[in-house]
C-alpha positions in Angstrom: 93.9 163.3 232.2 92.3 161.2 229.9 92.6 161.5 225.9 89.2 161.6 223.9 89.4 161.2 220.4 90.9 158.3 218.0 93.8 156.0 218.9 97.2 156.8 217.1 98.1 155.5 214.2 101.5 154.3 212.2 102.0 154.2 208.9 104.3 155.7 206.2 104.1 157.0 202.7 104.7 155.0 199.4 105.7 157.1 196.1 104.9 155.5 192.9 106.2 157.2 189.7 104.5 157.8 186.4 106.1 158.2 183.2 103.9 160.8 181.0 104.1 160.2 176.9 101.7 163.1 175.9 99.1 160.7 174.9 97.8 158.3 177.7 95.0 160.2 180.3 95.1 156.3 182.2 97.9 155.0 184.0 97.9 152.2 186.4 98.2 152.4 190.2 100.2 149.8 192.2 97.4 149.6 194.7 93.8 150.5 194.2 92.9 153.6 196.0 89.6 156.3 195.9 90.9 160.1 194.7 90.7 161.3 198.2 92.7 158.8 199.4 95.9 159.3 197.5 98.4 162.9 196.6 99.2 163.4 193.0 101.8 165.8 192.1 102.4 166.8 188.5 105.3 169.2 188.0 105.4 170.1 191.4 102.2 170.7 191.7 99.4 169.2 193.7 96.6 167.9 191.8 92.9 168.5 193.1 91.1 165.2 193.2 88.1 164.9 191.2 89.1 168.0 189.4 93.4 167.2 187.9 92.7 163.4 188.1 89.2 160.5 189.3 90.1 156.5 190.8 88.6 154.1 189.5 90.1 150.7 191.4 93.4 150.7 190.2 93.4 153.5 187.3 93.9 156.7 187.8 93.0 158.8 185.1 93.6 162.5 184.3 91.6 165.4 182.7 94.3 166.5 181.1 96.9 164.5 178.8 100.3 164.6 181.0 103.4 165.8 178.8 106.5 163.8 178.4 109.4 165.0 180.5 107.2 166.4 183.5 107.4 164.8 187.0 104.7 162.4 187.8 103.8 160.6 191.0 101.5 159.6 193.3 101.6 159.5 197.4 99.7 156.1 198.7 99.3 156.4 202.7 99.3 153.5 204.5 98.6 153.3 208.2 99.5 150.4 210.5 96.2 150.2 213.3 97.5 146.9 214.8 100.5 148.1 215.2 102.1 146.7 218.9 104.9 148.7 220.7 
């Protein structure tokens, strides 16, 4: 049987980690990246984009200041589409 539908992908995950100091709302991203396109945990938690945190190139910048002490990171996905087996 044939497969409809896209071709499969590779990739992994990178983490980057933040370091909150209760006063900055902008950090720096290793790799510019849209809100959708990245996962942003703060304290365990997932952060909504557009809502917890917006992209602009490579800023992120939250809504809220982040707290010094609490977990801070973000998820990049990158997938591999000329990948040869």
């Amino acid at each position: 049987m044939a497969y409809i539908g896209r071709g499969v992908e590779f990739g992994e995950f990178i983490k980057q980690t933040l370091t909150p100091n209760s006063s900055t709302t902008a950090f720096a991203m290793n790799h510019a990246a849209s809100a959708n396109s990245i996962l942003v945990v703060y304290g365990n938690v997932v952060q909504e984009p557009g809502v917890g945190y917006t992209c602009a190139g490579s800023t992120i910048t939250f809504t809220g200041t982040p707290v010094t002490g609490t977990s801070l990171y973000i998820i990049y996905t990158v997938s591999y589409t000329h990948l040869t087996l």
